[in-house]
N, C-alpha and C positions, 0 to 999 in steps of 0.2 A: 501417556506422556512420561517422559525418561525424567528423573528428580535433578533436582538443583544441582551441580557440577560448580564444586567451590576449590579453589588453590588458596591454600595456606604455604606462603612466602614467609620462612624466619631461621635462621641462622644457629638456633639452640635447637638441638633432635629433640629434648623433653618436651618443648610447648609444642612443636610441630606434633610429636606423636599424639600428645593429648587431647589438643584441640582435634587432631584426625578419626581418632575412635569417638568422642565426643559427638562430632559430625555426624560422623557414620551410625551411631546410634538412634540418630536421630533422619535417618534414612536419606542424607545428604551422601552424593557421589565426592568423595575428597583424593582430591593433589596435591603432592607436598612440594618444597623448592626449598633448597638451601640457602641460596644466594641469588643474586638479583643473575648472572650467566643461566640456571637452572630454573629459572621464573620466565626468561625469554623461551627459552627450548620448552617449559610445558606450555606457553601460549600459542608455541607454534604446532603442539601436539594434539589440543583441543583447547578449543574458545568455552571458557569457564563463564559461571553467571555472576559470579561473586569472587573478588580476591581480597583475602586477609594478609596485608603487606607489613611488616617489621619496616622499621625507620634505618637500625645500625645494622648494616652489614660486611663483610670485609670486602667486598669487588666494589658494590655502588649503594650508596644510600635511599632508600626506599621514594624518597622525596622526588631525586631523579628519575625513578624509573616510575614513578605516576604521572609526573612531567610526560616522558617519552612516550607512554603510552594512552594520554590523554589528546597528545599533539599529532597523534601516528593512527587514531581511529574515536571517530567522531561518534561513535556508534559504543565506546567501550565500555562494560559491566562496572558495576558499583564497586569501589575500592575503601574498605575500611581500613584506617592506618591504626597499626599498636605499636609501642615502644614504653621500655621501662625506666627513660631519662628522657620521658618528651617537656619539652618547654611551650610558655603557650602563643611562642613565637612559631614553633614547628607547628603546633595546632591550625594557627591562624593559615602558613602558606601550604600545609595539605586541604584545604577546604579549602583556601584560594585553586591551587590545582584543580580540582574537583571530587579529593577524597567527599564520602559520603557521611564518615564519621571518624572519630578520632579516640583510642582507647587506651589508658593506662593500663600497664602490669605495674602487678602481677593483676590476671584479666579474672573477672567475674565472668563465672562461664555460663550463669544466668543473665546477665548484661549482654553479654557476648552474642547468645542465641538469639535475646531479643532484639538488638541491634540485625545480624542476619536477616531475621525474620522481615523487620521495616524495609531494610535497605532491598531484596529481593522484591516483595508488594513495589515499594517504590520506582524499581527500575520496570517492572513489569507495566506500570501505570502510565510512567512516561512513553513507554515505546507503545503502548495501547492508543492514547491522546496525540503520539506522532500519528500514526498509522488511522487515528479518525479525521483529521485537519489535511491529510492527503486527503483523503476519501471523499470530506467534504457531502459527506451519507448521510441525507433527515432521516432516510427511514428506517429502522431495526430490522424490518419483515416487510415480503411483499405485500402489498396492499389491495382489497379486493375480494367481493363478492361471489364472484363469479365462476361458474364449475371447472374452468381452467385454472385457476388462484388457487381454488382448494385444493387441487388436486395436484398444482404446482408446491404450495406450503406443503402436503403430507409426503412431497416425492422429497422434498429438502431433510423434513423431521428425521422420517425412515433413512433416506443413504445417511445423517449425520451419526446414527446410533451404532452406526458400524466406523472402518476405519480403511475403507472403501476409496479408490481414486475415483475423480466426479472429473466428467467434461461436461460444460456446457455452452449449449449450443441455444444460437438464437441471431434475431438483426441485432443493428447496432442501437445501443440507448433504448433496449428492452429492458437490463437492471439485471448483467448477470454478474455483477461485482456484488451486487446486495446479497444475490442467490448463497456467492464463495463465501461472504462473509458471514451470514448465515448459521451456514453446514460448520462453519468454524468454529461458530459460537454455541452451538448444540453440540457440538462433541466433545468427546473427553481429552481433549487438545484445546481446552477453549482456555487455560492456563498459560500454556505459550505460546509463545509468538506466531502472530499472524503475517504474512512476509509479501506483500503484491508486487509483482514483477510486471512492470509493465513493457512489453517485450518492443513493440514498436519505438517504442523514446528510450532505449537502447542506444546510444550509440555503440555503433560496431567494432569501430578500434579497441573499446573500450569493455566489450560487450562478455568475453572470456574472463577477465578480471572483477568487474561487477558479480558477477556468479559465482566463481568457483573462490574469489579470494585471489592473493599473493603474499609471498615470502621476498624479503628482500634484505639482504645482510641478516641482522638479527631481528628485522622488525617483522610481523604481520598484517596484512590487511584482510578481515573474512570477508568475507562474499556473503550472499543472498543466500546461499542455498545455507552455509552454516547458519548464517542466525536465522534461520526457519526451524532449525534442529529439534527438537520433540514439538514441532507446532506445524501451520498450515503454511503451503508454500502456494503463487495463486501466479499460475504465469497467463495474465490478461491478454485475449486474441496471439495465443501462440503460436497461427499460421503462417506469423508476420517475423519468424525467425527468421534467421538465416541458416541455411543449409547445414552448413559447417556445423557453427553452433550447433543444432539441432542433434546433430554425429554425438557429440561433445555431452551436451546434456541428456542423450536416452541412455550412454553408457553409465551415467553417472547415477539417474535414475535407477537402471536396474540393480545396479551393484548398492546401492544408496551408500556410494563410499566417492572420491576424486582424489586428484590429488590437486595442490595449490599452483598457481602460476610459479614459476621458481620454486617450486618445493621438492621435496623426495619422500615427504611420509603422504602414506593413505590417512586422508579425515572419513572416516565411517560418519554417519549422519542418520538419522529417524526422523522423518516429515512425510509427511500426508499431503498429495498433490492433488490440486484444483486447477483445472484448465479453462479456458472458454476461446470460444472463435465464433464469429459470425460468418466466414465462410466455410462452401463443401467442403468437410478436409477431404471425402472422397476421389473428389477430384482434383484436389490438390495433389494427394498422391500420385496420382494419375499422369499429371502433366509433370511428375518429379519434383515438384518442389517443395514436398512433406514424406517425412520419410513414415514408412511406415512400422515400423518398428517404432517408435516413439506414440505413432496412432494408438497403435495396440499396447501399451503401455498406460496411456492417458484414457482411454475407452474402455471402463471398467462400468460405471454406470454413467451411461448417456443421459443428460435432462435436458430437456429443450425449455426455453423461454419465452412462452408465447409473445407475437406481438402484439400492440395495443390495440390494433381495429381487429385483432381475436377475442377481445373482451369489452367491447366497448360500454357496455354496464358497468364497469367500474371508473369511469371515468368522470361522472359526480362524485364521487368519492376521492377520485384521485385532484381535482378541482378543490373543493376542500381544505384538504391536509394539504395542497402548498399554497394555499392562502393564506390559511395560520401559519402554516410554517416561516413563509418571507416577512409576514408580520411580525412574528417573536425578533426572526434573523436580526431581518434589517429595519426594524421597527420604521414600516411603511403603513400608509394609512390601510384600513380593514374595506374590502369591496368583496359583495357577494357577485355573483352571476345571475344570470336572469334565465327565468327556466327555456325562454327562446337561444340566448347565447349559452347553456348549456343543450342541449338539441343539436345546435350546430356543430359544435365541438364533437359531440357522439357520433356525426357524419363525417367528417374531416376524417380525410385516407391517414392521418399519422404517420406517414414515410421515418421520421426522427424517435418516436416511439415517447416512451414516456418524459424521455432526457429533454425529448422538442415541448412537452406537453408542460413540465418544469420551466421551458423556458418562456413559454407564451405567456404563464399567469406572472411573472417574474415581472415581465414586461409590461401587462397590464396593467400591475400594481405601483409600476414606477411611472410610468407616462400618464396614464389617465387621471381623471377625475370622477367625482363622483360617489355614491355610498353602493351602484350599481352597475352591472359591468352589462349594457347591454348588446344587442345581436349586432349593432350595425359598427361597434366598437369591435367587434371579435373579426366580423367579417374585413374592417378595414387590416386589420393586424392579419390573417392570412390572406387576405387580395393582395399584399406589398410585399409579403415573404420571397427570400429570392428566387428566382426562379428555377436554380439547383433544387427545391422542395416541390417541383411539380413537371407534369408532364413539358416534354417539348426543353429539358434542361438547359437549353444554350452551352452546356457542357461537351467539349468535344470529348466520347469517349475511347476515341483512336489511338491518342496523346499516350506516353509513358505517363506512369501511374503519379511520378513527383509531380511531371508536368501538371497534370490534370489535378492532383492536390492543390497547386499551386491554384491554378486559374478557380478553383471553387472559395477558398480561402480569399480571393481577392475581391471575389461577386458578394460573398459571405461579407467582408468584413465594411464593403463600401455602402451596403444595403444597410447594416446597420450605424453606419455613420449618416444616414439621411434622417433616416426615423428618429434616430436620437438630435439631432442639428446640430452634427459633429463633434458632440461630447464624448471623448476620448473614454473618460472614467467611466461612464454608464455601459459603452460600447465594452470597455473591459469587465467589466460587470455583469453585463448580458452574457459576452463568452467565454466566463471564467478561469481569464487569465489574468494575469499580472499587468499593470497598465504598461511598466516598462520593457516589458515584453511585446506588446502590442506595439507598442511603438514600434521596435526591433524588427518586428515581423513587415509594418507598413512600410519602414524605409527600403527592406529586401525587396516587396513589392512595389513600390514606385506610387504610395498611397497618398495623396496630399490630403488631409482633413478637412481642410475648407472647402478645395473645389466639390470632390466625394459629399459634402454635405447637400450640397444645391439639387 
């Protein structure tokens, strides 16, 4: 992983240079800026992890340009402010802004450091705790007994000890975002950032900017690919790009350099890519709609994700750990299984795979009753599942693919409005989404909650 990349912003060349060898002794990458014009132009040259901003300078005062740059990326590095006439009214509205700390000159360059030192942990912590609260991840590691598990955990250990691109392949809600995050966290990139791109909830107009960044007047917005930059980049079911895109992103891959939306400089970049799909991309290629020059790119080492009725011995196990788990969660009452209602479950095809297997005891633990979960309570809960989970789907699969998204989502979302007796919130609960969004989604679909309950 490439080292901390810190801009020193100040208007006096003696603290600029000082503080810069300083840095750099201390095996920090440093950028200097004179003024707040020359703090613009190095943000637009590379996205630094840390800026050490002066208050007085002669174009704009420091105060403004954290303003500007707090209001212009939501996403932007830790800003320590220094000034040698700060007041601790300046104090108060750089930390209202969102400076990270606030330092007198003349600067204690042991202050100084350690201040750094926080301020980088800090920033690196929060965007860790963003990136777990998407993820929404109990588990750290696959879970699992079983000669496939094992041999799944040593396939992850080994690729992560190198610095190796990983696809992985497998159904859907087998756990290949566990897999990416994983290899992330075993490698010597487990220090920066981990970056998941989830390429389907893309929007497309929108979709070249999201990634690659924009320049716009003086301002910048980066993109996904730069703040992945010495860390892991994880483009989730990448089959589901778009064409174009795809052109877009393997050249940017191979050169690991782009250029921005509106921009004219080259951003060089260092990121380690993780891909997955649950479809053939062979045949994706095939029928043209994945290029293959990006395959080969992304197909450095192949690991598959077994599915769940390939291991069905760990599914005591996996039974379990999300029992405890929704227990801790959402401090719901504690229910074992009964070794019949665990049996049946070891026979259940699992079409949804472990994601389904999460969502059943989820279920259990909210509707039922009981200290015990037993067979005729498991069998009710898959004899009512919708019938998109079993043979015979009532799914037409003729339809264009939104269509047919559409009509499963509607089977999907009315089934669980019966089981639950049209409790919206549980419903949102069960398919872990935002209530207000469900809602959103039920009015696009034509959903009435009441009738849907009966």
């Amino acid at each position: 992983m490439s080292a901390a990349h810190i801009l020193v912003v100040d208007d006096e060349p003696d603290i600029r240079e000082l503080i810069k060898e300083i840095l750099e002794d201390e095996q920090y990458l440093v950028s200097v800026a004179a003024n707040g014009a020359e703090a613009r132009q190095a943000l637009i040259e590379r996205r630094p992890d840390l800026i050490l901003l002066d208050v007085w300078m002669p174009d704009i005062d420091g105060i403004s340009l954290l303003k500007e740059w707090h209001e212009s990326d939501n996403q932007a590095p830790p800003v320590v402010v220094m000034s040698g006439h700060g007041t601790v009214e300046t104090a108060v509205e750089a930390t209202r802004l969102g400076a990270y700390d606030f330092l007198e000159k003349p600067l204690s360059m042991a202050k100084l450091l350690l201040t750094i030192r926080h301020a980088l942990d800090d920033y690196s912590l929060r965007r860790e705790n963003q990136g777990l609260r998407r993820q929404v991840q109990p588990l750290g590691r696959p879970l699992g007994k079983s000669p496939v598990m094992t041999t799944l955990r040593d396939q992850a250990e080994k690729v992560a000890l190198t610095d190796a691109w990983v696809l992985l392949l497998g159904e859907p809600g087998v756990g290949k975002r566990l897999i990416a995050h994983l290899i992330h966290n075993l490698s010597n990139r487990r220090d920066g950032e981990y970056v998941e791109v989830g390429v389907a909830t893309i929007v497309p107009a929108n979709a070249v900017v999201e990634l690659f960044g924009e320049e716009r007047d003086d301002r910048v917005r980066y993109g996904l690919l730069e703040q992945a930059d010495g860390g892991s980049l994880f483009l989730n079911e990448v089959a589901d790009m778009d064409f174009d895109l795809q052109t877009r992103l393997a050249s940017a891959l191979q050169g690991q350099s782009f250029v921005r939306v509106g921009g004219s400089s080259v951003v060089n970049i260092d990121i380690r890519v993780i891909a997955s799909s649950h479809k053939d991309l062979h045949e994706e290629m095939r029928m043209g709609r994945f290029r293959e020059d990006l395959f080969y790119l992304l197909n450095v080492v192949p690991v598959t994700v077994p599915a769940l009725r390939q291991h069905r011995e760990d599914i005591t196990d996996l039974l379990s750990y999300y029992v405890d788990f929704f227990v801790d969660s959402d401090a719901l009452p504690y229910r074992s299984f009964s070794v019949a209602a665990q049996n049946c479950l070891r026979n259940y095809a699992w079409p949804g795979n472990v994601r389904e297997l999460k969502s059943i005891v989820h279920r259990l633990l909210i509707l039922g009753a009981g200290e015990t979960i037993e067979i005729d309570e498991v069998n009710a809960v898959l004899g009512t599942r919708s019938p998109v989970t079993q043979q015979g789907s009532g799914i037409d699969f003729d339809l264009p693919l939104r269509q047919a998204r559409e009509q499963f989502e509607k089977t999907y979302i009315e089934h669980q409005l019966r089981i639950t007796a049209g409790n919206v919130s549980q419903v949102a609960k069960l398919a872990g989404i935002e209530r207000t969004h469900l809602y959103r989604k039920m009015k696009a679909l034509g959903i009435n909650p009441k009738e849907s309950s009966k």
